[in-house]
C-alpha positions as CSV (number, residue, x, y, z in Angstrom):
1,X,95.4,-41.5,41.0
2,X,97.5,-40.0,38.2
3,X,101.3,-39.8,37.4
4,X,103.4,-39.7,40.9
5,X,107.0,-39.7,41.9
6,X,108.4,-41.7,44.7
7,X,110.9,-40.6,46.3
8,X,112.4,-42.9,48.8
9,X,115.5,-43.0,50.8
10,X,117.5,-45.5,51.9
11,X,116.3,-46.9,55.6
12,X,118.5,-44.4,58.2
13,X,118.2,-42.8,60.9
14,X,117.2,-38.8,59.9
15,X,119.6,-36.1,61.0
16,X,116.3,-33.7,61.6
17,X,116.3,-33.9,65.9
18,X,113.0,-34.9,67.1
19,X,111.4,-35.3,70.5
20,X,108.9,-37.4,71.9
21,X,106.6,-37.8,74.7
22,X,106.5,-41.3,75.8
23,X,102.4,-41.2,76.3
24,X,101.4,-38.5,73.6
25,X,101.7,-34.5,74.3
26,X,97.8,-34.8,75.5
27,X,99.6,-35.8,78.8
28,X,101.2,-32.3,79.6
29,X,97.5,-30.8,78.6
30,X,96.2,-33.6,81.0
31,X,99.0,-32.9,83.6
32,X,98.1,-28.7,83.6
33,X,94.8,-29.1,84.4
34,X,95.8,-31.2,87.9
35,X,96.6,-28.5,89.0
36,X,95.1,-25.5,87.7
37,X,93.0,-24.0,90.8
38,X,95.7,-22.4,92.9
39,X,97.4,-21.4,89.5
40,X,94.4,-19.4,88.8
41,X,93.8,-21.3,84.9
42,X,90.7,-21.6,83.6
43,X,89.7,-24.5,81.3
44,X,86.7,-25.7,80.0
45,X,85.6,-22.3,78.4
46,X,85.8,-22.9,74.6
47,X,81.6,-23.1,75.2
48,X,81.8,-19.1,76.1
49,X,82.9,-18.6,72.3
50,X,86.5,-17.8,70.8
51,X,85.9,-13.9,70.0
52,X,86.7,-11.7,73.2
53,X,86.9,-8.1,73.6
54,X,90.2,-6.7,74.8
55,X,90.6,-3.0,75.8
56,X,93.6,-1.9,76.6
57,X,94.6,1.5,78.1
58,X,97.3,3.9,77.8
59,X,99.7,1.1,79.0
60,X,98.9,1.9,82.4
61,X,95.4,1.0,83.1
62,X,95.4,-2.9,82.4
63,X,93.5,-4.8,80.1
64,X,90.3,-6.1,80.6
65,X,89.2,-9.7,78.3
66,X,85.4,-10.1,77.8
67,X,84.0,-13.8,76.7
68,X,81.0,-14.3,74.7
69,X,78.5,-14.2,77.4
70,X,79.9,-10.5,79.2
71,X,82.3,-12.6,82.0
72,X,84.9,-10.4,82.3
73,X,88.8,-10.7,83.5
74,X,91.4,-8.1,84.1
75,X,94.9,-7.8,84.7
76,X,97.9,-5.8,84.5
77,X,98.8,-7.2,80.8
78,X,97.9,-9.8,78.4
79,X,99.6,-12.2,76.4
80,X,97.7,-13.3,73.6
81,X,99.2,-16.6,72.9
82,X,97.4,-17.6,69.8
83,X,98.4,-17.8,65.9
84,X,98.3,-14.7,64.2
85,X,95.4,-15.4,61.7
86,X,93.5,-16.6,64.1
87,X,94.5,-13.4,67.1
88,X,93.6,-10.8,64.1
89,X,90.2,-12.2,64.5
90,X,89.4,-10.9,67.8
91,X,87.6,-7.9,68.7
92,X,90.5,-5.5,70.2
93,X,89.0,-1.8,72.2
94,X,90.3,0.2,71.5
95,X,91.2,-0.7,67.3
96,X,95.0,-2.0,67.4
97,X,97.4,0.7,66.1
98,X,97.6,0.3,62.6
99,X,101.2,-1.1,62.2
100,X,99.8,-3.8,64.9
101,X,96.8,-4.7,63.0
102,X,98.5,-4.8,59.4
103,X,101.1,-7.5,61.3
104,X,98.1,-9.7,62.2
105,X,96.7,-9.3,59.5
106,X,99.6,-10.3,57.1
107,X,99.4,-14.2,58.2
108,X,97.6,-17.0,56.6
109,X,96.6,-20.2,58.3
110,X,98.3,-23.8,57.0
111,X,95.8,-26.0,55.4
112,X,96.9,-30.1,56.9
113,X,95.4,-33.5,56.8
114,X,97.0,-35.7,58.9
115,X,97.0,-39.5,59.0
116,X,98.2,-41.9,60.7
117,X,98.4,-45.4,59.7
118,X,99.0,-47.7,63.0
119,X,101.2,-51.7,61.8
120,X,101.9,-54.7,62.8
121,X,105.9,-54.2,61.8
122,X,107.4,-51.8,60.0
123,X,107.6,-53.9,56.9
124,X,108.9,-51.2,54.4
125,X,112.1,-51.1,56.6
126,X,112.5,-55.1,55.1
127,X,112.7,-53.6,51.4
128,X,115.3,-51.5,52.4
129,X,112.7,-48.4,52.7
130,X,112.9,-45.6,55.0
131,X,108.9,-45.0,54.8
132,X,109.7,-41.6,52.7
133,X,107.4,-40.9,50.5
134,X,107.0,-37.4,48.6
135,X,104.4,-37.3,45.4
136,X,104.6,-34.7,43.0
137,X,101.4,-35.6,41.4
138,X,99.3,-34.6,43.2
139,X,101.4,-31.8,44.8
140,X,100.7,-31.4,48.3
141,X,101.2,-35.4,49.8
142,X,104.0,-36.8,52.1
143,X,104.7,-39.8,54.4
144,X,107.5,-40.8,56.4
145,X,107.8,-43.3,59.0
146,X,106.5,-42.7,62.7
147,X,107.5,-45.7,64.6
148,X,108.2,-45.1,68.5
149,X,110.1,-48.6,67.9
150,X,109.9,-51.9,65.7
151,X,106.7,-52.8,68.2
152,X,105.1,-50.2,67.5
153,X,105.2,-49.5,64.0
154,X,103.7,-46.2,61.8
155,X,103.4,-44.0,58.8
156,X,102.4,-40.7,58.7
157,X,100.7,-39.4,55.5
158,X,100.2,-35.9,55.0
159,X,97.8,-34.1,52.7
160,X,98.8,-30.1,52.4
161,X,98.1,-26.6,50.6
162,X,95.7,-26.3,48.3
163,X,94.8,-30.2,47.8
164,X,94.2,-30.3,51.4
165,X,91.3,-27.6,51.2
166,X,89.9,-29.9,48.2
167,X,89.5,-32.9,50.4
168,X,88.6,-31.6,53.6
169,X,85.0,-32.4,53.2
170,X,86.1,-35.7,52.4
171,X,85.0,-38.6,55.2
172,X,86.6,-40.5,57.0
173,X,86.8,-43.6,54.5
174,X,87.4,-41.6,51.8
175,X,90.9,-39.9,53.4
176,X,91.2,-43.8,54.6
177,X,91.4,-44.6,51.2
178,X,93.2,-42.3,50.0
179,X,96.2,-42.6,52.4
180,X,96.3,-46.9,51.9
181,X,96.0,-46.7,48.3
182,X,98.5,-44.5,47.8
183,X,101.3,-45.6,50.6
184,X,100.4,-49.6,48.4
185,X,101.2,-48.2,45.3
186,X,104.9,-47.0,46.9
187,X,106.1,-49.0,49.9
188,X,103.9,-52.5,48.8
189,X,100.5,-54.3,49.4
190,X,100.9,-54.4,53.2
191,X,100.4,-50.6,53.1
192,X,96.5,-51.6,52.3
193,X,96.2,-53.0,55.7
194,X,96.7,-50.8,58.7
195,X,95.4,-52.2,61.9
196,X,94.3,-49.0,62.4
197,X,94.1,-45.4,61.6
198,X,94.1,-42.0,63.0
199,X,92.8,-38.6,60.8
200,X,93.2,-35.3,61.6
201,X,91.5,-32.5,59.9
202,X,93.0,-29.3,60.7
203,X,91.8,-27.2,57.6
204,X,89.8,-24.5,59.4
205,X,90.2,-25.3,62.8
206,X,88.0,-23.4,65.6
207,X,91.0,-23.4,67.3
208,X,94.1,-22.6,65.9
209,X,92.3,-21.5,62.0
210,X,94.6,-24.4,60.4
211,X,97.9,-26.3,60.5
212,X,100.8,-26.7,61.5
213,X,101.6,-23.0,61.6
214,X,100.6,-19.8,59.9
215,X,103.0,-17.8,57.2
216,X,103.3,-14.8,56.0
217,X,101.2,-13.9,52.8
218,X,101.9,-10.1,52.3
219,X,105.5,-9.8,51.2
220,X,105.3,-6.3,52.0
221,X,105.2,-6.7,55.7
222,X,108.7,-8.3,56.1
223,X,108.7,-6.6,60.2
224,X,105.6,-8.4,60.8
225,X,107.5,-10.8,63.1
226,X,108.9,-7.8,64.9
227,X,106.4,-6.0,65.5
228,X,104.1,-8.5,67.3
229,X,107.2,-9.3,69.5
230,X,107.3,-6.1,70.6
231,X,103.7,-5.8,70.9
232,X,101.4,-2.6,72.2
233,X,102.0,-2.4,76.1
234,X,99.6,-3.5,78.0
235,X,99.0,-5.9,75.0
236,X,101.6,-8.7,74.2
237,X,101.6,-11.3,71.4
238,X,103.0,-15.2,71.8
239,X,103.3,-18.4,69.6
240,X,105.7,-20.7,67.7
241,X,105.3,-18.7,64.2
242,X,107.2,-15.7,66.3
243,X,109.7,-18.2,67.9
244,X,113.6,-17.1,66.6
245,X,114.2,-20.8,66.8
246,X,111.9,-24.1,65.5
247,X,109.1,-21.4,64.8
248,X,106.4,-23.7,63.7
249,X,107.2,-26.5,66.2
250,X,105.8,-27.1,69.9
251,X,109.3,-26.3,70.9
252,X,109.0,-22.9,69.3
253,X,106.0,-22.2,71.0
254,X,107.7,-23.0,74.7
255,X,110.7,-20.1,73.4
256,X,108.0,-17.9,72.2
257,X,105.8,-18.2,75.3
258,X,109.2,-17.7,77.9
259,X,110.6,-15.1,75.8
260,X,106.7,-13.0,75.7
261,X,106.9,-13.5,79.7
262,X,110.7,-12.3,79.8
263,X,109.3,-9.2,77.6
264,X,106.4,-9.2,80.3
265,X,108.3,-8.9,83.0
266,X,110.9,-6.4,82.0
267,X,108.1,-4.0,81.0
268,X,106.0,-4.4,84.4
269,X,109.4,-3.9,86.1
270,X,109.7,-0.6,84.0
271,X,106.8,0.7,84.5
272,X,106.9,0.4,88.1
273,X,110.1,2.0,88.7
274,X,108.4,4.5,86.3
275,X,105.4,5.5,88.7
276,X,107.7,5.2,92.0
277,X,109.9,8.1,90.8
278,X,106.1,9.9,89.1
279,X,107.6,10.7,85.8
């Protein structure tokens, strides 16, 4: 396993805010498609393939998206509401401007492997532990402790960066014993013995290209950020890595997504007054 440093702090409370949903965050994804049909959502079309076309028009024509199979949508505009390694990978008709393209194609996808180890009791907390663990051999793990309450006691281990693309063709009892070992060796022999445990491979998603958010590789393009916020009219861009607060975080993906649809709405608004006066 090699040389490692622990570093564990005192059990406390952590100053870092963070929000829970009392039955998981699958419920709001179960709760929007109740009631999708008069909302005009479409689910169930990952089968129809990822890469779409979008053509856009001189910012007056609409947009029209194009899944796999030729089914086609239109509208007025579209938000693209996806990461922006994984948006720069769709086919866009007419070519994105080239400042638009070079800010898509800045970004980098996360590389994470998350685990989660399910006990009885949070028995670290008994040592005085707050569940904390950072190693710096090797670089890339992390655990803390994810315990809704006493009942329902967790650790979260994380594998990340470049360590996480060496194990992600790892299986499932292989990451298992990874994360046991290792969380034994720091918080004590109960580690070895979770009642039950929970891995999530995001390295190369199909989704989202990786975890938990993409960054910025080319430190030339420092108004990347800016420049998919403002978008190429009829064409708007949305998610957390463009949020101006939590970016990374689900809750900077809700002020990404309302301020894209503020954007939105201010432009439509524009543009109509613009063709009532025909200028």
């Amino acid at each position: 396993m090699g040389m490692q440093l622990r570093v564990i702090s005192p059990a406390r409370r952590l100053a870092e805010p963070r929000h829970r949903q009392p039955a998981g965050l699958g419920m709001q994804s179960a709760a929007v498609g109740t009631d999708t049909g008069r909302r005009g959502v479409l689910l169930d079309h990952h089968h129809r393939g990822v890469h779409c076309d979008v053509v856009a028009g001189d910012g007056a024509d609409g947009v029209a998206v194009r899944t796999a199979d030729g089914e086609e949508i239109s509208a007025r505009v579209a938000i693209v509401a996806l990461p922006p390694a994984t948006a720069a990978r769709i086919a866009y008709q007419p070519a994105l401007p080239a400042n638009l393209a070079g800010a898509l194609g800045a970004w980098q996808s996360g590389n994470v492997i998350k685990v989660i180890l399910r006990y009885d009791r949070p028995f670290w907390r008994e040592r005085g532990l707050s569940g904390m663990v950072m190693w710096t051999e090797p670089s890339g793990l992390f655990a803390f402790d994810t315990s809704k309450d006493p009942d329902h006691a967790a650790l979260t281990f994380f594998v990340g960066g470049p360590l996480a693309q060496q194990w992600a063709n790892r299986d499932v009892a292989s990451l298992h014993g990874e994360a046991t070992s290792r969380l034994a060796a720091a918080l004590g022999p109960q580690a070895a013995h979770p009642l039950d445990v929970t891995i999530r491979n995001w390295v190369g998603d199909r989704w989202s290209g990786g975890a938990y958010s993409d960054l910025i590789l080319d430190v030339a393009a420092v108004d990347a950020e800016d420049i998919l916020r403002i978008g190429s009219p009829p064409l708007f861009f949305a998610c957390s890595e463009l949020s101006l607060s939590f970016p990374g975080y689900i809750e900077g993906a809700i002020v990404a997504g309302r301020q894209a649809a503020s954007t939105v709405a201010g432009w439509l608004q524009s543009a109509s007054a613009t063709k009532a006066s025909g200028s």
